[in-house]
C-alpha positions in Angstrom: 29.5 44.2 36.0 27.5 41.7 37.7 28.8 39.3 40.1 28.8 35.4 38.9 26.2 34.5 41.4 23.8 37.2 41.2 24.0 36.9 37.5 23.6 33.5 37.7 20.6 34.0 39.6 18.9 36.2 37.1 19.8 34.4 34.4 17.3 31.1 36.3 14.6 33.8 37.5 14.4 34.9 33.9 14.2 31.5 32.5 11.7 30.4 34.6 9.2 33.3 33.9 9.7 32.9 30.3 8.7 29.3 30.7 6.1 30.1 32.8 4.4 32.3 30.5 5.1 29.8 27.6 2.9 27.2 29.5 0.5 29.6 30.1 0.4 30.7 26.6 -0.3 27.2 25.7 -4.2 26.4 27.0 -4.6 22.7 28.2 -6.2 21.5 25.8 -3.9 22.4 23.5 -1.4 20.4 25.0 -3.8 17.7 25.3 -4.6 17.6 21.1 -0.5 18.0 20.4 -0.4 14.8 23.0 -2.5 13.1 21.4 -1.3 13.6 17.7 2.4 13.1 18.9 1.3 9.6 20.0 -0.9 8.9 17.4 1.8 9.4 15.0 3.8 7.3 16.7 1.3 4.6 16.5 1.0 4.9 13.3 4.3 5.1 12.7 5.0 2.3 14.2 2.6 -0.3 12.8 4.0 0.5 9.7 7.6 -0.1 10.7 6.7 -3.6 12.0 5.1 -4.4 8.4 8.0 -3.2 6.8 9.8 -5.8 9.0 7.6 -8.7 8.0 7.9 -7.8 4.3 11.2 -7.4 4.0 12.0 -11.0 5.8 9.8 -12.4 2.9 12.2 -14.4 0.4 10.8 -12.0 -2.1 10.9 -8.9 -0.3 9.4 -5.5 -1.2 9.8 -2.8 -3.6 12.9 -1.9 -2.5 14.4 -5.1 -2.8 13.3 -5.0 -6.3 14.7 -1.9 -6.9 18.4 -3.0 -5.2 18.4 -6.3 -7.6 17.7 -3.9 -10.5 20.6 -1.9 -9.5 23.1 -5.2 -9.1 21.9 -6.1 -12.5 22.4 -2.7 -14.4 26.2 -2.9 -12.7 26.7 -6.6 -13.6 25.5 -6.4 -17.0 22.8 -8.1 -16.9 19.2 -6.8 -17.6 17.4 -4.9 -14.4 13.8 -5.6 -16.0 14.4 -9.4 -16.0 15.3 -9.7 -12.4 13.2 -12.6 -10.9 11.3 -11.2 -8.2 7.2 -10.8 -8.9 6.6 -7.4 -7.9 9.3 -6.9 -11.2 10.7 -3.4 -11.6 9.1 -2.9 -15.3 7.6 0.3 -14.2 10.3 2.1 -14.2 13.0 4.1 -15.8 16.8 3.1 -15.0 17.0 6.2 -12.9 16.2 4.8 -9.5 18.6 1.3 -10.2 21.0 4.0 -11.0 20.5 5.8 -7.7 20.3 2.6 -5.3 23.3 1.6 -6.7 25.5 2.5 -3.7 23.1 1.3 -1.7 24.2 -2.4 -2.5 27.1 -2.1 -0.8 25.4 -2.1 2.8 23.9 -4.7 4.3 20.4 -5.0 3.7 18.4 -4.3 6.0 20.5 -1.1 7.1 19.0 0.2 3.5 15.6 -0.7 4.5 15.0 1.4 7.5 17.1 4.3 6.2 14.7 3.9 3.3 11.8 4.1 5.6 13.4 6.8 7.3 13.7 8.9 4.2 10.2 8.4 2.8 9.2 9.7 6.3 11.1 12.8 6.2 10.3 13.2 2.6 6.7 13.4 3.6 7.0 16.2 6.1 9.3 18.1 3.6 6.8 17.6 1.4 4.2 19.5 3.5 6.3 21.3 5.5 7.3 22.9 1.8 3.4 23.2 1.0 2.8 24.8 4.3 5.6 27.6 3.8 4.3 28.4 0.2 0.8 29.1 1.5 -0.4 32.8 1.7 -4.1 33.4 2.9 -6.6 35.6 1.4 -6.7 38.8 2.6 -9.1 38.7 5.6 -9.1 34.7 5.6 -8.3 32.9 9.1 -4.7 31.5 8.6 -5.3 28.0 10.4 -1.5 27.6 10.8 -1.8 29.6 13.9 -4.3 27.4 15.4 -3.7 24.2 14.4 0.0 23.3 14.8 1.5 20.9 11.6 1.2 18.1 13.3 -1.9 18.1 14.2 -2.4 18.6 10.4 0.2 15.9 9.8 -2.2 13.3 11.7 -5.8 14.4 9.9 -4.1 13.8 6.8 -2.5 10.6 7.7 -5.1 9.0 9.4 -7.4 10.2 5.8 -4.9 8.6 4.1 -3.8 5.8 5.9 -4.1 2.5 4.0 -1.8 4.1 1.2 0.8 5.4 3.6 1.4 2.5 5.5 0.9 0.2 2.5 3.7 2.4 0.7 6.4 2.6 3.7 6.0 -1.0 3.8 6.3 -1.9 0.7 9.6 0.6 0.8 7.5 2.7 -2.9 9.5 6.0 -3.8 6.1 8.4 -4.8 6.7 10.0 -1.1 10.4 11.1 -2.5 8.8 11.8 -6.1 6.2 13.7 -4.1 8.6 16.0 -2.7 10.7 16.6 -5.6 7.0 17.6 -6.9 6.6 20.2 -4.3 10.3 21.8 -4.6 9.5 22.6 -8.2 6.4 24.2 -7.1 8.4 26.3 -4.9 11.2 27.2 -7.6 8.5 27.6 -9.7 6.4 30.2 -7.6 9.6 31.8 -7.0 10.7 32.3 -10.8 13.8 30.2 -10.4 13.1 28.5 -13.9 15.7 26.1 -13.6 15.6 24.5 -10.7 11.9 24.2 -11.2 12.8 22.3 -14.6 15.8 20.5 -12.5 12.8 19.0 -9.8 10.3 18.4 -12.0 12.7 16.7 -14.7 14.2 14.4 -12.1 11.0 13.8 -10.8 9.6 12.4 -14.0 13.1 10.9 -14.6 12.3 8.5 -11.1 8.8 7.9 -11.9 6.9 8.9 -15.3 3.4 10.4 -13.8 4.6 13.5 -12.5 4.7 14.4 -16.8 1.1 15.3 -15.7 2.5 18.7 -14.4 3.2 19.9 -18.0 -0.1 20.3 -18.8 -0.3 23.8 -16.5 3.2 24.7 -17.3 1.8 24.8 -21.6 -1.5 26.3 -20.1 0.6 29.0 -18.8 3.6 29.1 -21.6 6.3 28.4 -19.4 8.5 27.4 -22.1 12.0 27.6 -20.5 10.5 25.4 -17.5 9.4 22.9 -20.0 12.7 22.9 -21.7 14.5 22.3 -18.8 12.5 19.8 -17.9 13.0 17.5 -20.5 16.8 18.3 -20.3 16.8 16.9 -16.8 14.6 13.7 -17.5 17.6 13.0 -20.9 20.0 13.1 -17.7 18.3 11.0 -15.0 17.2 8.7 -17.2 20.1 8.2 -19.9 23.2 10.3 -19.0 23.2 9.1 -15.3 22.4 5.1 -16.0 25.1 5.2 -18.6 27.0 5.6 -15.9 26.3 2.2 -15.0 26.1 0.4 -18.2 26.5 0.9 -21.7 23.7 -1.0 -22.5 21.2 1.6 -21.6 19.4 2.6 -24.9 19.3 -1.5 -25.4 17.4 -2.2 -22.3 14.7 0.4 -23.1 14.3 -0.7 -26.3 14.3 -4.6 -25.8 12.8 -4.5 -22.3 11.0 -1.5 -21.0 9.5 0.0 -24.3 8.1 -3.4 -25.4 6.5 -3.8 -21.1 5.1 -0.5 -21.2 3.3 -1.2 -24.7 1.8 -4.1 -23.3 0.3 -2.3 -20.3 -0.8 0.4 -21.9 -2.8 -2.2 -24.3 -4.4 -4.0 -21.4 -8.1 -4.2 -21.9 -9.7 -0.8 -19.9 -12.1 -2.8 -17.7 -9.0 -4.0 -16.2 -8.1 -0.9 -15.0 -8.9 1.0 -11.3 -9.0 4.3 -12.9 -11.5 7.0 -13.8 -11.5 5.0 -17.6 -12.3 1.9 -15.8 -14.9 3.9 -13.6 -16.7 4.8 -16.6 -16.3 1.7 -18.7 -17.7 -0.5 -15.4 -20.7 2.1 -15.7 -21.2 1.6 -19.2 -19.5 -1.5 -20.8 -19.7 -0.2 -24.4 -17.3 2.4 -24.0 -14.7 -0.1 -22.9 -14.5 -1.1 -27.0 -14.0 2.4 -28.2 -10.7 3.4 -30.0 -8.4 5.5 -27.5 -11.0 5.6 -25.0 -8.7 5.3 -21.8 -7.1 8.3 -23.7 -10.1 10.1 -24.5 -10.9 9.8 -20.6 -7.4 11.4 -19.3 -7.9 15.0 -21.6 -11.3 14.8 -19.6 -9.3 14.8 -16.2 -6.7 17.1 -18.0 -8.8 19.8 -19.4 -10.6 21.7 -16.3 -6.7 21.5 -14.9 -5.6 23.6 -17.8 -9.1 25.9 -17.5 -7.9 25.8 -14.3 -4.1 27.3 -14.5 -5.8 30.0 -17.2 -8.2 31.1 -14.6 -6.4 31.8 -11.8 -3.4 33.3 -13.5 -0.4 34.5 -10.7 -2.7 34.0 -7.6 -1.0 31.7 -5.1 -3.6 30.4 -3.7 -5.3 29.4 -7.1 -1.7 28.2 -8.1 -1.5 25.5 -5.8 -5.1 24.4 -6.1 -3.9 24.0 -9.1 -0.9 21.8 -8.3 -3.4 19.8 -6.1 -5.4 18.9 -9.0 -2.6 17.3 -10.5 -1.9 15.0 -8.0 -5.8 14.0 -7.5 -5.4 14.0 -11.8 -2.4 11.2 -11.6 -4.0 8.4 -9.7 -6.9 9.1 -11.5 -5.3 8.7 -15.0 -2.4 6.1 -14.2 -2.9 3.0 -15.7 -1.0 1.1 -13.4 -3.4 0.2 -10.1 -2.4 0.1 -6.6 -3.7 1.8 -3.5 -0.3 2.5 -2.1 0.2 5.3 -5.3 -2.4 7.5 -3.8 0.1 8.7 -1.1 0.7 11.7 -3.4 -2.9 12.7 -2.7 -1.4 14.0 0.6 -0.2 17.2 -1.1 -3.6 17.6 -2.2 -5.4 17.4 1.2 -2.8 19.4 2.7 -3.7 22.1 0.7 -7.7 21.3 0.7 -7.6 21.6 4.6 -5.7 24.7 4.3 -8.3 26.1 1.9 -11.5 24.8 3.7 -10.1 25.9 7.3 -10.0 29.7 6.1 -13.5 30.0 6.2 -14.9 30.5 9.6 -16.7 28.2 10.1 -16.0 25.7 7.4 -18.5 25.5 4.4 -20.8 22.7 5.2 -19.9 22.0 1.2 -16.3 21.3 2.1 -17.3 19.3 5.8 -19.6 17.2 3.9 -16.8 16.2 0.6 -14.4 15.8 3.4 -16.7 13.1 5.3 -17.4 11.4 1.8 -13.9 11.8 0.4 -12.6 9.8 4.1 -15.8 7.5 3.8 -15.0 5.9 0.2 -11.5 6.1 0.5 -11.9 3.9 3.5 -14.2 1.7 1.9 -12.3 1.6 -1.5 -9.4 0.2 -0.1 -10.1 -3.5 -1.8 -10.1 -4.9 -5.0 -14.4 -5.3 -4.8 -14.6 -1.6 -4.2 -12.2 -0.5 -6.1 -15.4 1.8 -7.6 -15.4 3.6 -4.3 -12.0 5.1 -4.3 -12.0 6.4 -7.7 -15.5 8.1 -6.1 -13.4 9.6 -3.6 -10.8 10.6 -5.9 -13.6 12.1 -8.2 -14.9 14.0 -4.7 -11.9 15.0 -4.2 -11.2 16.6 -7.4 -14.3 18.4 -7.8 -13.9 20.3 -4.9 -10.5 21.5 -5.8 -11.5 22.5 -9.1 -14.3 24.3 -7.6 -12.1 26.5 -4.7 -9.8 26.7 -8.0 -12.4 28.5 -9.9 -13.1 30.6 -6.9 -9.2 31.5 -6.6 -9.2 35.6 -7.2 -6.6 36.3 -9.9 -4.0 39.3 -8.1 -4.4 42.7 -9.5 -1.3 44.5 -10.9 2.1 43.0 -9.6 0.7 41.5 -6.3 0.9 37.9 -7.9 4.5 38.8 -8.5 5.5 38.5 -5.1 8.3 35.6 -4.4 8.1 32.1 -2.8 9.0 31.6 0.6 12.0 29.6 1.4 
C-alpha cells in the first residue's frame, strides 16, 4: 500500500494534469464565447427579473396574480372568471386556478420569483429535452459538439427576446406548457403511449393551443395517444378543479363557454394572426363565412403532408413538432407577443438543422437574418404585419427541411428516444 503522503501527493499531481489538459482542451476563444454567453444570459436574465419586480408592485399585478385571485375564488366559491383585475383570467381552463391553489398560502411575492424561477428552468428543460432527442443524419456535422447549449441557449434568446422577457414578466405559463409539449414528444418518440397522452393532455388541460398537436397524431393514426389525451385533459380540467369546487361544470357553462364564444366571433381584422394577415391584404375576405377557419386548415394541412412524408424519421419528426409550434401563434386568436415564446422549441431545432450543413445554406442564413429582422420590427401593435412575416418565414423553412427529412429504411426509425 501506499503511504498517506505519497498517495496524497499523487492524488494532487494527477489532478492537476487532468486539469491541465482540460484547459488546454478548451481553445481560448472558446472560453471567451462561453464567457460571453454566461454573462449575457445573465443580463438578460436579469433585466427581466427587475420588470417582473415593477409589475408585480403594480396594484393590478401580472398574470400570475390573476391566476392566484382565480385560484382564491374557485376555493371561496365564488367565480374565478369574474375576478376584477383587467388582464381577467377568461382564457383559461380551471386547471391552472386549480394548481396555484397552494400557492395562496405563501406570501406573495415568494410565489412570484419561484414562478420566475420555474418558467426559467422550464425553458432549459424544454431544450435541454429537444437537444437529447436529436440524432443527426448520417454524415451531417452534429453542432452539439461545437457549440455548447448555452451558447445555443443565448442565439435563441436574444432571437426571441421581446417575448421572453415580456412573458417572465408578466409571470405567462406557455414556457411550462412548452415543456410539457416537449416531454410528450419524448414519450412519444419513445413509444410510451401513455405518458405521451398524459403530457399532451395536461398540456392542453393548462392552456387549450397545444390541441394543435393532434393534427400529426390523426395524420399518423396514433389512436391510443389521442385517446389518452383526451382522458387527461377530462382530468386536469374537470376531475382536478372539482376538487376545488362543485361548481365546475356551472362556471364553464355560465362564464367561460359564453367568453370564448365572444372571442372567437370578434371581427378577423381584429386579429394579429395569419387570418388577419391575409384579411389586412385583402379586406374582402375579412366578410367571408368561416374564413378565420378556412385560414387555420391552410396552416394545418402541409403539417399533416408533413407528418405523412416523413413517416419514423427523427429528424423529420421533430420538424414536424416545430411546425406546430410556429402553426399555434399563427392560428391563435388571442394576440400577444409574449405567446411566441413557444417558437423557441422551433428555433432550437431550426438551428440544429441549419448548423448540420457545413457551411450553412445561404437559404437558411438568409430566413434566419429575415426571421430576427421582422420579429424585431414586429414587436408593436403598427407592425404587427411584420411578425406574422416572420412567423410565415419561419414556417416555410421548416416545412421545407421537413420535406427534405429522409424517411428510415426498414426498422431504423424504430429506434428509442433518448432519456
Amino acid at each position: 500500500m501506499l503511504d498517506p503522503q505519497v498517495a496524497s501527493r499523487v492524488f494532487r499531481f494527477a489532478s492537476e494534469r487532468a486539469t491541465d489538459s482540460l484547459r488546454g482542451a478548451m481553445p481560448l476563444w472558446r472560453r471567451s464565447v462561453l464567457l460571453v454567453a454566461w454573462v449575457t444570459l445573465a443580463l438578460l436574465t436579469a433585466m427581466s427579473f427587475r420588470d417582473l419586480v415593477d409589475w408585480m408592485s403594480r396594484p393590478e399585478g401580472n398574470d400570475l396574480s390573476a391566476y392566484l385571485a382565480a385560484a382564491r375564488a374557485l376555493v371561496d366559491g365564488g367565480d374565478p372568471y369574474a375576478v376584477p383585475l383587467p388582464q381577467g383570467f377568461n382564457k383559461y381552463p380551471l386547471t391552472i386556478a386549480t394548481l396555484v391553489v397552494p400557492l395562496t398560502w405563501l406570501p406573495v411575492t415568494l410565489v412570484q420569483f419561484g414562478w420566475f424561477a420555474l418558467n426559467v428552468t422550464a425553458l432549459v428543460g424544454a431544450l435541454g429535452t429537444l437537444d437529447r432527442l436529436w440524432v443527426p443524419e448520417a454524415g451531417a456535422r452534429d453542432v452539439r459538439r461545437r457549440l455548447p447549449f448555452v451558447v445555443r441557449l443565448v442565439v435563441v434568446a436574444g432571437a426571441l427576446f421581446y417575448p421572453l422577457h415580456r412573458h417572465l414578466k408578466l409571470g405567462q405559463v406557455d414556457l411550462i406548457v412548452l415543456f410539457m409539449c416537449c416531454r410528450f414528444l419524448h414519450a412519444d418518440l419513445a413509444g410510451r403511449g401513455r405518458a405521451a397522452g398524459m403530457w399532451l393532455g395536461s398540456a392542453i388541460a393548462v392552456k387549450l393551443t397545444p390541441v394543435i398537436f393532434s393534427v400529426p397524431l390523426i395524420r399518423a393514426g396514433k389512436w391510443r395517444i389521442l385517446l389518452y389525451t383526451a382522458a387527461f385533459v377530462l382530468v386536469g380540467a374537470l376531475a382536478l378543479p372539482f376538487l376545488a369546487s362543485s361548481r365546475v361544470l356551472t362556471l364553464y357553462r355560465a362564464s367561460w363557454w359564453p367568453w370564448l364564444s365572444w372571442e372567437l366571433a370578434l371581427p378577423v381584422t381584429l386579429r394579429h394572426n395569419f387570418a388577419g394577415a391575409l384579411a389586412s391584404l385583402w379586406p374582402p375576405l375579412a366578410g367571408l363565412l368561416g374564413f378565420p377557419y378556412a385560414a387555420a386548415i391552410l396552416v394545418l394541412l402541409p403539417v399533416a403532408w408533413a407528418r405523412g412524408h416523413v413517416g419514423e424519421s427523427r429528424q423529420g419528426r421533430l420538424l414536424v413538432f416545430a411546425l406546430c409550434l410556429v402553426a399555434i401563434p399563427l392560428i391563435s386568436p388571442v394576440g400577444g407577443g409574449h405567446r411566441r415564446v413557444v417558437l423557441a422549441g422551433a428555433l432550437w431545432i431550426w438551428l440544429l438543422v441549419a448548423t448540420a450543413r457545413r457551411p450553412v445554406h445561404w437559404f437558411d442564413s438568409a430566413a434566419g437574418a429575415l426571421f430576427v429582422f421582422a420579429t424585431w420590427r414586429g414587436v408593436s401593435r403598427q407592425s404587427w404585419g411584420l411578425g406574422v412575416a416572420g412567423l410565415l418565414i419561419l414556417y416555410v423553412v421548416l416545412l421545407v427541411h421537413a420535406g427534405r427529412a429522409r424517411p428510415p429504411l426498414g426498422a431504423v426509425g424504430a429506434a428509442s428516444a433518448g432519456s
